[in-house]
VODOGU-885719 format. One record per residue (C-alpha): residue number from 1; x, y, z negated; residue in one letter. Coordinates in steps of 0.02 Angstrom, whole numbers, padded with zeros to 5 digits. Layout:
(rec NUM, (X, Y, Z), a)
...
END
This chain:
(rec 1, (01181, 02664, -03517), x)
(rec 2, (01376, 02636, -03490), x)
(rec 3, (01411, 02513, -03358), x)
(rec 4, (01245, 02486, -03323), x)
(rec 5, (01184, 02474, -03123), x)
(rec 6, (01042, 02572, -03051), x)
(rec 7, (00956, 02558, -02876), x)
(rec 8, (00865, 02689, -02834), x)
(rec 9, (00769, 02702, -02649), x)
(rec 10, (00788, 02860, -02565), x)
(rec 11, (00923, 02904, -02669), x)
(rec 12, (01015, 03002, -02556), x)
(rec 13, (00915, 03177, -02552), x)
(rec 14, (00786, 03264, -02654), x)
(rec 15, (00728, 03184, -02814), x)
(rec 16, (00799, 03034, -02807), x)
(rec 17, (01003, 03113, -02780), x)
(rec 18, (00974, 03222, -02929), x)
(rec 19, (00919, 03054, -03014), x)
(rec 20, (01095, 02984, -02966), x)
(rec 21, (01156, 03131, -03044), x)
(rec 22, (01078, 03101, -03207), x)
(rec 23, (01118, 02929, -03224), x)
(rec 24, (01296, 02948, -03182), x)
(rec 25, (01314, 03077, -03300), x)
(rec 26, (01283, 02959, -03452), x)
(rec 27, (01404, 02821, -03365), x)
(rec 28, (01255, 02719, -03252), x)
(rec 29, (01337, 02676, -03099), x)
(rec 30, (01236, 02685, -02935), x)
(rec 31, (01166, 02574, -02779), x)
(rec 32, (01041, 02670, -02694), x)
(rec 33, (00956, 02656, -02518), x)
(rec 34, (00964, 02784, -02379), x)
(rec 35, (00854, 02779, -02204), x)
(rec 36, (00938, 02875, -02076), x)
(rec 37, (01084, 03008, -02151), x)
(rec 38, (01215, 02898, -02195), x)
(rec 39, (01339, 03061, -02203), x)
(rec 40, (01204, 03128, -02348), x)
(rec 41, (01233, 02947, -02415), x)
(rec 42, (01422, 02947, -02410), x)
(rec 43, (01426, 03135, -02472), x)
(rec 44, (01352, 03086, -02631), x)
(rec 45, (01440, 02939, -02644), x)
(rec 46, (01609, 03051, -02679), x)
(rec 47, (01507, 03158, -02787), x)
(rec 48, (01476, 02994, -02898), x)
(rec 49, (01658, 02974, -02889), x)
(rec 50, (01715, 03128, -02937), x)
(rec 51, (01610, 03093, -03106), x)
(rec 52, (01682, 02923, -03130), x)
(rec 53, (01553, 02838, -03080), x)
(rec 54, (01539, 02680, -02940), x)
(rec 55, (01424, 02706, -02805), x)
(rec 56, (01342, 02587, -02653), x)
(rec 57, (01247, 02645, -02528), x)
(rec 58, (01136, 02521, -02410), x)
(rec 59, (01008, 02559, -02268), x)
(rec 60, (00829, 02534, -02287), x)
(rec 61, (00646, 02598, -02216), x)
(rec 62, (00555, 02539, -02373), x)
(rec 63, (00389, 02558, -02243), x)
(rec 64, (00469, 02386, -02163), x)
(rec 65, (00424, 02256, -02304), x)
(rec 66, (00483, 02130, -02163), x)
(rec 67, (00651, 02184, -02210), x)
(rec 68, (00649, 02169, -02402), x)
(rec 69, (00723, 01981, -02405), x)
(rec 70, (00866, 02030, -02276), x)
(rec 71, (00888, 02184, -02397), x)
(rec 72, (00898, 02091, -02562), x)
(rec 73, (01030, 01974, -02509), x)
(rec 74, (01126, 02132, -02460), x)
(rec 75, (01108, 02198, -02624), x)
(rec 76, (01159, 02033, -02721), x)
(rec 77, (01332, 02018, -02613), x)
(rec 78, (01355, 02212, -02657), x)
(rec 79, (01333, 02176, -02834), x)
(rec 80, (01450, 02046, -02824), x)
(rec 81, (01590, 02150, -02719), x)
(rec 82, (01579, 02295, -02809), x)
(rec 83, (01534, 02245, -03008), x)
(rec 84, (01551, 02075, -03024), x)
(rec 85, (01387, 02051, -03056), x)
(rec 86, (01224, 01951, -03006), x)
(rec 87, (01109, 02046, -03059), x)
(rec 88, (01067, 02261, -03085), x)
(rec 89, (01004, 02339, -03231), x)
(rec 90, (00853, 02456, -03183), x)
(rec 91, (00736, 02493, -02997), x)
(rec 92, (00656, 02650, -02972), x)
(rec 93, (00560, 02645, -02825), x)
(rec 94, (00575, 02835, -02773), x)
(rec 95, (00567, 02823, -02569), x)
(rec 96, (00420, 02943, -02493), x)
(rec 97, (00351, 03017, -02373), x)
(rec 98, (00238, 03177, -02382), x)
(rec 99, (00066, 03183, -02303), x)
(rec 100, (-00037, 03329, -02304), x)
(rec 101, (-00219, 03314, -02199), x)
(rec 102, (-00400, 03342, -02227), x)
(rec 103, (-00492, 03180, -02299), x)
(rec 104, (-00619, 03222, -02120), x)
(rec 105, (-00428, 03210, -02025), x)
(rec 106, (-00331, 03076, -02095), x)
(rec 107, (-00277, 02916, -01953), x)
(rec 108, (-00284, 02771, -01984), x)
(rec 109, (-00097, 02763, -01929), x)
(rec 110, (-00057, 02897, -02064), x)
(rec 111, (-00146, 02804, -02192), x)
(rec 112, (-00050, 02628, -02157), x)
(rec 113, (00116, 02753, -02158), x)
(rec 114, (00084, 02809, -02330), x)
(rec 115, (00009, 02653, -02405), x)
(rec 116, (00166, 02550, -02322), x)
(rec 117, (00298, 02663, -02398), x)
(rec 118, (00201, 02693, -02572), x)
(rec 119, (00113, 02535, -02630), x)
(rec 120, (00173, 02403, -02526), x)
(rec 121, (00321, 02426, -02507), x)
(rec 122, (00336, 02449, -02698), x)
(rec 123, (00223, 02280, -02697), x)
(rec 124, (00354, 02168, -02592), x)
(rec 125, (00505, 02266, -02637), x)
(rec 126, (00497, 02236, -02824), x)
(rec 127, (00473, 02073, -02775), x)
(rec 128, (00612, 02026, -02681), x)
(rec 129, (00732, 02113, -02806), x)
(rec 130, (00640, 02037, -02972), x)
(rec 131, (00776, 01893, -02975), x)
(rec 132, (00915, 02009, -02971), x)
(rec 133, (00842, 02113, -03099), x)
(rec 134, (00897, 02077, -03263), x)
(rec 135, (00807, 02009, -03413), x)
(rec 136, (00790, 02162, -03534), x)
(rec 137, (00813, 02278, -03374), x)
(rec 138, (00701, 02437, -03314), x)
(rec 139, (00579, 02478, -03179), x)
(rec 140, (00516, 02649, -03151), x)
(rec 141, (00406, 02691, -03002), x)
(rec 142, (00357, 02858, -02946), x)
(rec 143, (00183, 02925, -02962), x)
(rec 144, (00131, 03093, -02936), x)
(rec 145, (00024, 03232, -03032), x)
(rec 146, (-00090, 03211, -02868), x)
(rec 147, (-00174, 03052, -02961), x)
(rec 148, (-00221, 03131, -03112), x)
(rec 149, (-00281, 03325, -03004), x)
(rec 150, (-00344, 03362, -02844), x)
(rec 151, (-00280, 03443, -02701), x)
(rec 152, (-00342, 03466, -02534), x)
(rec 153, (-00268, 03386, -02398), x)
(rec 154, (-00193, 03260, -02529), x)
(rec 155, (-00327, 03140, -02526), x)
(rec 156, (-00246, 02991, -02482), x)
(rec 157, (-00060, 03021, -02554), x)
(rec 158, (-00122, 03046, -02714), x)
(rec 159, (-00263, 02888, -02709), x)
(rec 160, (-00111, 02789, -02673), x)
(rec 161, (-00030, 02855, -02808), x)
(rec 162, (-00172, 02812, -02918), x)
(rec 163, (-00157, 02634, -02854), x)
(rec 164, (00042, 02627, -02911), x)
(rec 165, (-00014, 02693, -03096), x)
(rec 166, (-00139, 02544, -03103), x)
(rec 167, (00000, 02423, -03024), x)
(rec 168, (00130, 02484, -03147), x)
(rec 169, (00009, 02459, -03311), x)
(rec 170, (00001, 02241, -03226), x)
(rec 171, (00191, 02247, -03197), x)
(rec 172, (00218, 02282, -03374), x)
(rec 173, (00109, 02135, -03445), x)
(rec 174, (00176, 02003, -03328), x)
(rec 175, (00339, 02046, -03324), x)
(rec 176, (00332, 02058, -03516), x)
(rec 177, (00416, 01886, -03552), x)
(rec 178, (00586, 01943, -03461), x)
(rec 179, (00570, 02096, -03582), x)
(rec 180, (00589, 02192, -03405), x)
(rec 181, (00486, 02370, -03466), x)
(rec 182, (00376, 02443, -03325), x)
(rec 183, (00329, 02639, -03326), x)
(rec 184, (00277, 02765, -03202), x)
(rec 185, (00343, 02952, -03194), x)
(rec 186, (00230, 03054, -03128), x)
(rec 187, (00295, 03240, -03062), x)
(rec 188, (00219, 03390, -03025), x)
(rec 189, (00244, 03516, -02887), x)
(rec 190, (00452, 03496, -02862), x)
(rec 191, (00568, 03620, -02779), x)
(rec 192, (00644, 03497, -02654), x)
(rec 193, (00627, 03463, -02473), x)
(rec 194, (00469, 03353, -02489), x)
(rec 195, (00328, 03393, -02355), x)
(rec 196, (00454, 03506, -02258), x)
(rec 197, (00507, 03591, -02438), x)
(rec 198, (00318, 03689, -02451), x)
(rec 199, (00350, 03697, -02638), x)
(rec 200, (00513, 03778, -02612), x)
(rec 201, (00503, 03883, -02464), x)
(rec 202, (00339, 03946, -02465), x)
(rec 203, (00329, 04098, -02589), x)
(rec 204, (00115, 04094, -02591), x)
(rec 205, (00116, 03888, -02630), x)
(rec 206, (00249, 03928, -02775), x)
(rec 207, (00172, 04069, -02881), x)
(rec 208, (00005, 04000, -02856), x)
(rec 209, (00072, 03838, -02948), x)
(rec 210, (00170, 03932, -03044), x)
(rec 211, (00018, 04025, -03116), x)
(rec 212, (-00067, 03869, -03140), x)
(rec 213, (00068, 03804, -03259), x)
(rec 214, (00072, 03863, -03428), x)
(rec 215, (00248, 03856, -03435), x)
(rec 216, (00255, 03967, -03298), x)
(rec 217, (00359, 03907, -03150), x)
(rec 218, (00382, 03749, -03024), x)
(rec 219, (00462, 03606, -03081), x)
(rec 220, (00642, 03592, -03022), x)
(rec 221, (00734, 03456, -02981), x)
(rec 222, (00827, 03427, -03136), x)
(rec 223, (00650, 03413, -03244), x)
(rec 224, (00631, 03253, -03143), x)
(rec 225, (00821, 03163, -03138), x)
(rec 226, (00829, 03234, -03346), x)
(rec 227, (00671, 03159, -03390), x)
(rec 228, (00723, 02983, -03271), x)
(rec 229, (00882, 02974, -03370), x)
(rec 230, (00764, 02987, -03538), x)
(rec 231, (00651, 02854, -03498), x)
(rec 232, (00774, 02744, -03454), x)
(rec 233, (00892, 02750, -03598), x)
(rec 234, (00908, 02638, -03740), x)
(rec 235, (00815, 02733, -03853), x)
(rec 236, (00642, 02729, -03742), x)
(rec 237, (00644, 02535, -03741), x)
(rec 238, (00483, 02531, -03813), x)
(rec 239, (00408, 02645, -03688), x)
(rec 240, (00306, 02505, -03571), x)
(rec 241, (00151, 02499, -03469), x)
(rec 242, (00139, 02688, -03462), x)
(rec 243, (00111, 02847, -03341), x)
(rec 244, (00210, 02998, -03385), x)
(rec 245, (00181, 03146, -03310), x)
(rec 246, (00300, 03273, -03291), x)
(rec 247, (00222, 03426, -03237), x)
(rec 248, (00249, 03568, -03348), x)
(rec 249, (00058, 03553, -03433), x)
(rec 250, (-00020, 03598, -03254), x)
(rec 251, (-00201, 03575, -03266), x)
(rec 252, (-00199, 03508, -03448), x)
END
C-alpha cells in the first residue's frame, strides 16, 4: 500500500478517521471528505503527519449529488497539487447518517435523507470519481449487519443497506475490465458516535449486544479501520463482488 492514495467520505470522525488511521499506518496516504468540522478535519490531518503520511481534506454533504461534479474536479486539482497524480488508488464510500424510527413512523423526508446519503449518493458519487480512479484500484462501500438481521426502528437504514450489497455485487462485474475490485464491509454494532453514540454510551444497548455476540463484546472501532486496511491490501486482490461482515459472529 506505500504511496498509494485513499479517499475516504466522512473521514474525519468515527469509522471512517480510524480508517485513516489504518491506512496510514501501512504508508497509504489520505484525501478524505468532511461536512461541517473542518477543525476535526485539520486535527487529523497533523495526526497523518505525525505518521508520515500526506493528508487532504475537502468539504462535501454526500446527500447533495448536485455537487459531485464540482467535487470531483476539486479532487483531481488536489491530486495534482499534492501527489502529482491524476488519478487515486482506492474510494470507500463511508459517509452516514443514523436513523432510528418505527417502520409505522418513518417520513418521507427521513427516508429521501437516508436513501440520498446511502445509495445515491454512493450511485452518482462513484460515478463522478470512476475516471480518477485508477485501473487496478479499490472500492469499498459500507454496508451494515442491519441488512443481513433485524432491528426495530432500523427498517429503512438497513433496507438501504441491502440495496448497496446488491449495487456492490453489479459494480464488481462492470467495472471488471479496469480490474477496479468492488466489495462491501459490513459492521456490526460499533463503539463510535453514530446515532448520538447509543452503542457506546448506553450501558443496556451494549451488554445486550454484547450478549448476543459470541465473542462477547461490541465491536470497536479498530475491528472496522483493521479489517478496511485488510481488504484493501495487495494480498486481498482477488477478493471482488463480495459482502463481508464484520460483526463478531452476531446472530450467526
Amino acid at each position: 500500500m506505500t504511496n498509494k492514495i485513499a479517499l475516504i467520505t466522512g473521514g474525519s470522525r468515527g469509522l471512517g478517521r480510524n480508517m485513516a488511521h489504518h491506512l496510514a499506518a501501512k504508508g497509504t496516504n489520505i484525501l478524505f471528505t468532511y461536512r461541517e468540522r473542518r477543525d476535526e478535519a485539520d486535527s487529523l490531518i497533523e495526526e497523518l503527519k505525525l505518521m508520515g503520511r500526506k493528508a487532504v481534506a475537502l468539504p462535501l454533504d454526500t446527500g447533495v449529488s448536485a455537487s459531485f461534479p464540482a467535487f470531483a474536479a476539486q479532487v483531481k486539482d488536489a491530486l495534482k497539487a499534492n501527489w502529482g497524480r491524476d488519478d487515486f488508488d482506492f474510494l470507500i464510500n463511508n459517509a452516514g447518517m443514523a436513523l432510528y424510527a418505527p417502520f409505522a413512523e418513518v417520513t418521507e423526508a427521513q427516508f429521501d435523507g437516508i436513501i440520498n446519503v446511502h445509495f445515491k449518493g454512493v450511485v452518482f458519487l462513484t460515478q463522478a470519481l470512476l475516471p480518477l480512479i485508477k485501473d487496478g484500484g479499490r472500492i469499498l462501500n459500507l454496508s451494515s449487519g442491519l441488512a443481513r438481521f433485524s432491528y426495530p426502528g432500523s427498517s429503512i437504514y438497513g433496507a438501504t443497506k441491502a440495496a448497496i450489497d446488491a449495487l456492490t455485487r453489479y459494480m464488481a462485474l462492470e467495472l471488471g475490465p479496469r480490474r477496479i475490485t468492488v466489495n462491501a464491509i459490513a459492521p456490526g454494532a460499533i463503539e463510535t458516535d453514530f446515532g448520538g453514540g447509543r452503542v457506546r454510551d448506553n450501558a443496556d444497548i451494549n451488554a445486550t449486544i454484547a450478549k448476543q455476540t459470541p465473542l462477547g463484546r461490541v465491536g470497536l472501532p479498530d475491528d472496522i479501520g483493521g479489517a478496511v486496511a485488510l481488504l484493501l491490501s495487495d494480498e486481498a486482490g482477488w477478493i471482488n463482488g463480495q459482502r463481508i461482515e464484520v460483526a463478531g459472529g452476531i446472530h450467526a
